[in-house]
MIDORO-278200 format. One record per atom (N, C-alpha, C): y negated, z, x negated; residue number from 1; residue in three letters. Coordinates in steps of 0.05 Angstrom, whole numbers, always signed. Example, Ala and Ser with C-alpha at 12.3 -4.5 7.8 and 13.67 -1.06 7.14 Angstrom:
BEGIN
<<+114 +156 -264> 1 ALA>
<<+90 +156 -246> 1 ALA>
<<+66 +156 -264> 1 ALA>
<<+45 +142 -257> 2 SER>
<<+21 +143 -273> 2 SER>
<<-1 +157 -258> 2 SER>
END
This chain:
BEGIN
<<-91 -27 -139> 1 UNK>
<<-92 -44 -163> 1 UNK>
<<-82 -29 -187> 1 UNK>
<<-88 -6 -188> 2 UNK>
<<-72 +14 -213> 2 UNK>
<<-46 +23 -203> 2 UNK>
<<-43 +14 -189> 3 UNK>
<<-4 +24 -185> 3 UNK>
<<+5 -4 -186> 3 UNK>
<<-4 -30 -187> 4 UNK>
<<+8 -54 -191> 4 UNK>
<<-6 -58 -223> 4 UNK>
<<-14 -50 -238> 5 UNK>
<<-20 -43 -272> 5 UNK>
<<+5 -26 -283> 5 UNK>
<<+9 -5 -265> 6 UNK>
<<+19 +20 -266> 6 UNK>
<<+52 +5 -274> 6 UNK>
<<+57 -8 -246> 7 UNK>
<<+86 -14 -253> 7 UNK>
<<+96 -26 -266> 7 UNK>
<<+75 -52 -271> 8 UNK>
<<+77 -74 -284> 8 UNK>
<<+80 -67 -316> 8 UNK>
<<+65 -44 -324> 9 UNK>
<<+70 -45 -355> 9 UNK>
<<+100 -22 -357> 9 UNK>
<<+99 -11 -341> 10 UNK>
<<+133 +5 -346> 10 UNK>
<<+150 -15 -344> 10 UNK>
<<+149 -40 -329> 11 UNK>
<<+166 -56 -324> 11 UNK>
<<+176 -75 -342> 11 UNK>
<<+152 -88 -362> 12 UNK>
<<+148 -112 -381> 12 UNK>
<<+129 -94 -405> 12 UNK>
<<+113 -79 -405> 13 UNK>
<<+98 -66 -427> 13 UNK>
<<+67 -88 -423> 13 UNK>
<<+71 -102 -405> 14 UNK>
<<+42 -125 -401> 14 UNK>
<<+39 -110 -376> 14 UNK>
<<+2 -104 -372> 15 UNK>
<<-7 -105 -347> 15 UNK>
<<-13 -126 -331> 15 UNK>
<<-13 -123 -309> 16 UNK>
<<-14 -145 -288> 16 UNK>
<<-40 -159 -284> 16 UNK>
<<-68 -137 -280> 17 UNK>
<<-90 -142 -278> 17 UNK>
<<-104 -137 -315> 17 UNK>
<<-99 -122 -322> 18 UNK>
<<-106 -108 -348> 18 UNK>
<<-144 -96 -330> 18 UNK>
<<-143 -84 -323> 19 UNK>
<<-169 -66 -316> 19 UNK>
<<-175 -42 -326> 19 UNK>
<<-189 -34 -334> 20 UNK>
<<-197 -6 -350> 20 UNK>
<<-209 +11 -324> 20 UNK>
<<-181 +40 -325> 21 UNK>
<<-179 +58 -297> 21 UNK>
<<-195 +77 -312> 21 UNK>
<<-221 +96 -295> 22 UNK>
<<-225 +122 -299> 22 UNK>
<<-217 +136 -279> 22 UNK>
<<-216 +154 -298> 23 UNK>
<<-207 +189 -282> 23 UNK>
<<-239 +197 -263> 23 UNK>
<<-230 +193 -238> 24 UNK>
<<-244 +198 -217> 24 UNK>
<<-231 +219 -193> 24 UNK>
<<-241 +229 -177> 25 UNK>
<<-224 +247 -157> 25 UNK>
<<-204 +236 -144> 25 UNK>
<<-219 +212 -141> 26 UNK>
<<-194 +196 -112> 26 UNK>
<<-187 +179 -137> 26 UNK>
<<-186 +175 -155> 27 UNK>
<<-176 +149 -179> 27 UNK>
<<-151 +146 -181> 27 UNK>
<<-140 +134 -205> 28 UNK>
<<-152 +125 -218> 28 UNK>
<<-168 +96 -206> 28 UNK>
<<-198 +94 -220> 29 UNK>
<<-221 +71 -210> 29 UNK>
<<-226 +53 -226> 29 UNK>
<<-221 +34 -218> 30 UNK>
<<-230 +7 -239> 30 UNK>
<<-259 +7 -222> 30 UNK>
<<-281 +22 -235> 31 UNK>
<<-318 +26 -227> 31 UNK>
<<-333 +2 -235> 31 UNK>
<<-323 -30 -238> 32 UNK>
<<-333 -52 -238> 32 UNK>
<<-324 -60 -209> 32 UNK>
<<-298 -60 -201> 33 UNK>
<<-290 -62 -170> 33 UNK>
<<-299 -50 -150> 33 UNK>
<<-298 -23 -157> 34 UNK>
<<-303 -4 -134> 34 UNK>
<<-329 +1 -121> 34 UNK>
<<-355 -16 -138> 35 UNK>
<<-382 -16 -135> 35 UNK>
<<-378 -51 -123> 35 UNK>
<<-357 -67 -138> 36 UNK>
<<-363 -93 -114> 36 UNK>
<<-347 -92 -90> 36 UNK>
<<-333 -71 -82> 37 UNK>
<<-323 -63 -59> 37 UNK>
<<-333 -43 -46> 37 UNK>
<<-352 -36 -51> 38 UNK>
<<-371 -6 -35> 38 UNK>
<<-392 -20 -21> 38 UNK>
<<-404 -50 -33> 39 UNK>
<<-430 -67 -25> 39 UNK>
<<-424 -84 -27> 39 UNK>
<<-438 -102 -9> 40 UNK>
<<-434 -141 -7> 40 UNK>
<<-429 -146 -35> 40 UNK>
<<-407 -163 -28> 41 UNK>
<<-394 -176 -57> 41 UNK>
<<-414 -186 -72> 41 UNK>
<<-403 -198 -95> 42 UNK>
<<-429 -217 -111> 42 UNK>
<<-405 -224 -129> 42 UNK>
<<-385 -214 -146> 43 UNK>
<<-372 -221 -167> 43 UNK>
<<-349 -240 -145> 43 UNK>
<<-331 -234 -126> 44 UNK>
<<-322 -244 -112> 44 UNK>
<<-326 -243 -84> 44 UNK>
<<-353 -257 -80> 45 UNK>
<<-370 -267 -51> 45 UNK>
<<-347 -289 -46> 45 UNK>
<<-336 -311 -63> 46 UNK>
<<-324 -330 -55> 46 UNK>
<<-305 -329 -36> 46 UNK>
<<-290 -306 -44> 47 UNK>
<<-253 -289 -45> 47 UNK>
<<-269 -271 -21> 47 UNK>
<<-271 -262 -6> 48 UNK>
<<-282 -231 +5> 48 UNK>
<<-306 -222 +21> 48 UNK>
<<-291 -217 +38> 49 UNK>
<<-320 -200 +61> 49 UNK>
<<-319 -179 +58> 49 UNK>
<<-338 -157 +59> 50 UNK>
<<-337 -128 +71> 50 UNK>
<<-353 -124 +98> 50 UNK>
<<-342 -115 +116> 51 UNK>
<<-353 -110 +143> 51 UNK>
<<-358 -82 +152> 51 UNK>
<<-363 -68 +166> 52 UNK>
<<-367 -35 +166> 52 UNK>
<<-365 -35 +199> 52 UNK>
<<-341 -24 +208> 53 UNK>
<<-331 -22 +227> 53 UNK>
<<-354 -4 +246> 53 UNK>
<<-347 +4 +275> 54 UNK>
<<-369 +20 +288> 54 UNK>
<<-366 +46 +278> 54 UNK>
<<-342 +46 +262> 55 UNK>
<<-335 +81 +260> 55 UNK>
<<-346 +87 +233> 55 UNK>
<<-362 +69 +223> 56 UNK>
<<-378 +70 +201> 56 UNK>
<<-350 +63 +174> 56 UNK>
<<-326 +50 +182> 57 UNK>
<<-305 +52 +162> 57 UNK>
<<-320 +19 +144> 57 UNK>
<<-310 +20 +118> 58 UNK>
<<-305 -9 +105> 58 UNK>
<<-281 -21 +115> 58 UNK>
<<-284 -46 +108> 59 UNK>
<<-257 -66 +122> 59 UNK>
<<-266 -98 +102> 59 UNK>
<<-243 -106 +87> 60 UNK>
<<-254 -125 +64> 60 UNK>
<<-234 -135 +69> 60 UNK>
<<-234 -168 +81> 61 UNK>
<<-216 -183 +78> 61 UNK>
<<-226 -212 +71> 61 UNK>
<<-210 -231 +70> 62 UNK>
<<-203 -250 +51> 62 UNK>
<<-212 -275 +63> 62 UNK>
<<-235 -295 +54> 63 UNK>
<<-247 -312 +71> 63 UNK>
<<-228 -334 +61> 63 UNK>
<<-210 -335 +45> 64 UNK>
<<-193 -360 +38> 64 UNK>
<<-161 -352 +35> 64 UNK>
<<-143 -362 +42> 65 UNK>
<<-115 -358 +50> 65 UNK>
<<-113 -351 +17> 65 UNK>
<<-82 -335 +16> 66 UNK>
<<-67 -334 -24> 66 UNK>
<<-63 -359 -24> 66 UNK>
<<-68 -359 -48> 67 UNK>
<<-49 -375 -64> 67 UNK>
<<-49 -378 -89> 67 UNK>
<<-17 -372 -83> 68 UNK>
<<+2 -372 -105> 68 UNK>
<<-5 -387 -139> 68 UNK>
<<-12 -401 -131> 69 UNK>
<<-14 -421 -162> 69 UNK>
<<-15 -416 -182> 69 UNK>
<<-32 -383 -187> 70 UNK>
<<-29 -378 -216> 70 UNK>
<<-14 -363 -226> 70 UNK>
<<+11 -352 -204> 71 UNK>
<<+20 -330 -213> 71 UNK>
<<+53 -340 -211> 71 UNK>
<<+63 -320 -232> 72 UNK>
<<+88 -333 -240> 72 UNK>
<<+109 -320 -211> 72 UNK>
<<+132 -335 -213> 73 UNK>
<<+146 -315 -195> 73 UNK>
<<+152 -293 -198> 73 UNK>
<<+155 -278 -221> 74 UNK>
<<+158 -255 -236> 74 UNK>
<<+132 -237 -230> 74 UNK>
<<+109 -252 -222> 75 UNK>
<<+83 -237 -212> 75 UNK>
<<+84 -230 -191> 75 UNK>
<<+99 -259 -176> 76 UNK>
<<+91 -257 -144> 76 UNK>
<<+121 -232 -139> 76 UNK>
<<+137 -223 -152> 77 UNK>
<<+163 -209 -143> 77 UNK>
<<+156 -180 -148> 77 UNK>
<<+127 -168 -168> 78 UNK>
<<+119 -153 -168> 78 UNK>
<<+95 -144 -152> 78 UNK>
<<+80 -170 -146> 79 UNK>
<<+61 -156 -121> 79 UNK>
<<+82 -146 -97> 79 UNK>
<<+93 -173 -87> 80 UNK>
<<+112 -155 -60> 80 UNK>
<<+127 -132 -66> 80 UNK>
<<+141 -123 -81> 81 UNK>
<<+145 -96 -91> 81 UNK>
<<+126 -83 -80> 81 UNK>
<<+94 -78 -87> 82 UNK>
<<+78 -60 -97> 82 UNK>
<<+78 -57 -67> 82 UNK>
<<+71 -77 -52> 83 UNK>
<<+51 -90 -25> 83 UNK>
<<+80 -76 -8> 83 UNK>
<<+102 -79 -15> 84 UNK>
<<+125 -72 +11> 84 UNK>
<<+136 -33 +2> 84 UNK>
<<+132 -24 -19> 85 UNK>
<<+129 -8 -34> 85 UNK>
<<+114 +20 -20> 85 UNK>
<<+77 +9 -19> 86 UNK>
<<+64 +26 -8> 86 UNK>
<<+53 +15 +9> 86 UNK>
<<+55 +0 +20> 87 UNK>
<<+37 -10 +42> 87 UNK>
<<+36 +9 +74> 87 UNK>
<<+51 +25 +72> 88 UNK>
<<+38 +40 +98> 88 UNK>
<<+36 +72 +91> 88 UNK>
<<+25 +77 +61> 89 UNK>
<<+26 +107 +49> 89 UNK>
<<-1 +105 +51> 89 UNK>
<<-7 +124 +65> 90 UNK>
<<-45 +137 +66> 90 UNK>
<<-55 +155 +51> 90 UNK>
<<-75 +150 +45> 91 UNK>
<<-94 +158 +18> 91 UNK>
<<-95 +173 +8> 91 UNK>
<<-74 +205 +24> 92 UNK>
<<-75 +227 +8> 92 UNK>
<<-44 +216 -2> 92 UNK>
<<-26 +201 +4> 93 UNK>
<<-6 +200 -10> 93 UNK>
<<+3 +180 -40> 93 UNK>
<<-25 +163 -30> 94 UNK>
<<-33 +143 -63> 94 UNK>
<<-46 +158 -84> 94 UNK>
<<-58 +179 -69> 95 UNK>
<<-73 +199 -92> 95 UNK>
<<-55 +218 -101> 95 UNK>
<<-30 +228 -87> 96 UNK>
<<-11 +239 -101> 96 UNK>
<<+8 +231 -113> 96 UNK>
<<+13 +202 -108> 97 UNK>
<<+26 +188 -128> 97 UNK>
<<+4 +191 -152> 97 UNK>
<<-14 +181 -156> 98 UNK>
<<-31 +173 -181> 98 UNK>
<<-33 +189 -195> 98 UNK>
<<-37 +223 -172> 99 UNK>
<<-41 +244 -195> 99 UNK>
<<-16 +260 -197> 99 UNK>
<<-1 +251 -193> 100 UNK>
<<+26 +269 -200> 100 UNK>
<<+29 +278 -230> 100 UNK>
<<+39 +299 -233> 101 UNK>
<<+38 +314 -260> 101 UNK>
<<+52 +295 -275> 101 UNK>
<<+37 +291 -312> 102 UNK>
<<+45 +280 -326> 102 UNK>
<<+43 +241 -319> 102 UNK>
<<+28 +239 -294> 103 UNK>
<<+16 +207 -299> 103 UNK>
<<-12 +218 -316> 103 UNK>
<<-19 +191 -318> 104 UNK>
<<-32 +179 -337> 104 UNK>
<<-67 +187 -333> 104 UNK>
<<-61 +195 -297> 105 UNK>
<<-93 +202 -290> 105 UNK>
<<-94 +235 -291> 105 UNK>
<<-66 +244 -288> 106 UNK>
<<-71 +279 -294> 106 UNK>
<<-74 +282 -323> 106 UNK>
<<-54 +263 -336> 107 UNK>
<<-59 +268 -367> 107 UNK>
<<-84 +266 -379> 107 UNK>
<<-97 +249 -366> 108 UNK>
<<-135 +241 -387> 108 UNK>
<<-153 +270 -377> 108 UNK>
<<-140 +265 -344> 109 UNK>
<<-160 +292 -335> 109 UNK>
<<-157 +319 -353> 109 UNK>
<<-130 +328 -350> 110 UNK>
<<-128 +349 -372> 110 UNK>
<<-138 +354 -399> 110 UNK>
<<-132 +325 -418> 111 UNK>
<<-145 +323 -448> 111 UNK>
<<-169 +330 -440> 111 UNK>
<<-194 +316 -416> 112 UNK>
<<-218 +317 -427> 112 UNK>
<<-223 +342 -403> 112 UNK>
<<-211 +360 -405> 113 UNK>
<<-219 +382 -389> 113 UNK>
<<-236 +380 -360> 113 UNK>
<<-227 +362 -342> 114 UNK>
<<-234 +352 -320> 114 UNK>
<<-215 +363 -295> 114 UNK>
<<-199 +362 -301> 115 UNK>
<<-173 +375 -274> 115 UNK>
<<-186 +387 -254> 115 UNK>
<<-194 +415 -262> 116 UNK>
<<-204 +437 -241> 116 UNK>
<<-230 +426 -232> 116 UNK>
<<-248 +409 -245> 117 UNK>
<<-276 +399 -244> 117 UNK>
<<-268 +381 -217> 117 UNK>
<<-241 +358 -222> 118 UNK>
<<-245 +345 -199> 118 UNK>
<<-229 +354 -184> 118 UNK>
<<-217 +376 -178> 119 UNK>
<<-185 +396 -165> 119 UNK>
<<-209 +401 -144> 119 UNK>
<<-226 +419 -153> 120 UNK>
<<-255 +440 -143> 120 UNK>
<<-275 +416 -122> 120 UNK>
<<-272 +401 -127> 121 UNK>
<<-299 +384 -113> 121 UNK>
<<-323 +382 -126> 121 UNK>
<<-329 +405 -155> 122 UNK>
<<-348 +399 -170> 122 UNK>
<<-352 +374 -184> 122 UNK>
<<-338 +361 -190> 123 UNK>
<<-358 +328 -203> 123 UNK>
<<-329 +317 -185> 123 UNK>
<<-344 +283 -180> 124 UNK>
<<-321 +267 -161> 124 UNK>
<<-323 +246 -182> 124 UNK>
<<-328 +243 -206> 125 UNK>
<<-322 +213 -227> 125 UNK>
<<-330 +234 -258> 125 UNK>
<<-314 +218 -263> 126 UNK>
<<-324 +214 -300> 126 UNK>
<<-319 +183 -307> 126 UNK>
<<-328 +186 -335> 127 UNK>
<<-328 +166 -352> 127 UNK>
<<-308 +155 -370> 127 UNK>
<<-283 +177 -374> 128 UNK>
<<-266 +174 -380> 128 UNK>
<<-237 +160 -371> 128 UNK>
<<-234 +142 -397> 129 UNK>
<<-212 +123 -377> 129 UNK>
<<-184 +127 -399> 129 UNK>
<<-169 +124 -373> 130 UNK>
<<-147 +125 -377> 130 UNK>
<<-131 +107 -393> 130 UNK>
<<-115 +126 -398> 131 UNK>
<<-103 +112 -428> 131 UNK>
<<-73 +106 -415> 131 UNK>
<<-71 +80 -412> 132 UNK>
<<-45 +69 -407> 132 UNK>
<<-21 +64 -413> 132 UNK>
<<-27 +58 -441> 133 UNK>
<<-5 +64 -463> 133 UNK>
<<+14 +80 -463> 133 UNK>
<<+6 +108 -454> 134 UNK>
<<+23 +132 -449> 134 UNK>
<<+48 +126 -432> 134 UNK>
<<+43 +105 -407> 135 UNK>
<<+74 +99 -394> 135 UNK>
<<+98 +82 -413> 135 UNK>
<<+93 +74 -436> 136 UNK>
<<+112 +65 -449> 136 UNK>
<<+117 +81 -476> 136 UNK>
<<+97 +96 -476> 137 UNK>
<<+100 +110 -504> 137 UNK>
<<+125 +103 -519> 137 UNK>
<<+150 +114 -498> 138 UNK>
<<+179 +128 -505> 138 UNK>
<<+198 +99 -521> 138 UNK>
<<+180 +68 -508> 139 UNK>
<<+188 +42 -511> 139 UNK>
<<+180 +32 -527> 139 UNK>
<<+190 +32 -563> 140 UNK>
<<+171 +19 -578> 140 UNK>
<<+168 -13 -567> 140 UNK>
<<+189 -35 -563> 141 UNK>
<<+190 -55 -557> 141 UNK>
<<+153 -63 -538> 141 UNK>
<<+161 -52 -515> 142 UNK>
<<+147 -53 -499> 142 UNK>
<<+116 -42 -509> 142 UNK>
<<+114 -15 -515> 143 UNK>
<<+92 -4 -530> 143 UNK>
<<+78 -31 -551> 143 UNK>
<<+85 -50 -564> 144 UNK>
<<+90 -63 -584> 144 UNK>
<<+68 -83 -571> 144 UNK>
<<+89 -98 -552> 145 UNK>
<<+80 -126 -537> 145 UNK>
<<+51 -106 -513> 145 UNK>
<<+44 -87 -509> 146 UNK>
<<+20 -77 -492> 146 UNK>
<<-2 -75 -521> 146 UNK>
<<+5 -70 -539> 147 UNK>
<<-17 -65 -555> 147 UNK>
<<-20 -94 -573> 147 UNK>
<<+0 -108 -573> 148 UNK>
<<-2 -136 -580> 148 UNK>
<<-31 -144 -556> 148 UNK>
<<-19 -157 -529> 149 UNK>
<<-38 -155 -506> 149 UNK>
<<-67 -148 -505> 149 UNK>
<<-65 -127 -517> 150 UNK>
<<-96 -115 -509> 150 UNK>
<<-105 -120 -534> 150 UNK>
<<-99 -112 -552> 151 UNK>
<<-110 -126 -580> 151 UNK>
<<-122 -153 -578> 151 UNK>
<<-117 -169 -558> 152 UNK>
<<-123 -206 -561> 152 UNK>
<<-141 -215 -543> 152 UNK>
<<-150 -189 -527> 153 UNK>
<<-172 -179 -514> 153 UNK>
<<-201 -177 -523> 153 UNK>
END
């Protein structure tokens, strides 16, 4: 979900989801999701199962088919991107996309002196969230219409 945020605002300067990411070890975490995806749903029970395989894994899929309806084709041309993109990169390689030097989740980690805290295995979350803005900085246009966006929030 933060690499389809991720692209979406380098792309247009609008996020896709607009979710507020913290700097976590495996992050960046949208921690309203990741607690209704760790335990039986409740926010989207409608949308979603979680099942726990014998190997003790999670497995969350979708009790009602997509659809499309709310999303523009410009949406739907950026999920498949994301979905055909990474769809068979495993977890240590979404975590090195995310934390690659100079994204947005090494950058918060560094400001708030967290890096080596979550590098080390000593803390696995903070509270600190990531500041998104930074992928367009360089774009006033874009910079412009994201802080337009979140402002109307």
């Amino acid at each position: 979900l933060y690499i389809l945020d991720e692209i979406a605002i380098k792309k247009s300067g609008l996020p896709f989801l607009n979710l507020e990411y913290k700097v976590w070890k495996f992050g960046p975490v949208a921690s309203d999701l990741f607690v209704e995806f760790s335990s039986p749903p409740s926010l989207l029970k409608e949308f979603i199962k979680r099942e726990t395989t014998s190997e003790g894994h999670n497995f969350i899929s979708p009790k009602k088919d997509f659809n499309d309806d709310e999303f523009s084709l410009n949406e739907l041309d950026l999920l498949n991107y994301v979905v055909t993109k990474f769809k068979d990169s495993s977890p240590e390689e979404l975590v090195a996309y995310t934390h690659r030097i100079n994204s947005p989740w090494h950058n918060a980690a560094v400001k708030h002196s967290v890096l080596e805290l979550l590098e080390n295995e000593e803390i696995s979350t903070t509270d600190f969230t990531i500041d998104m803005s930074e992928l367009i900085e360089y774009d006033q246009r874009k910079l412009g219409l994201y802080k337009e966006f979140i402002e109307s929030f």
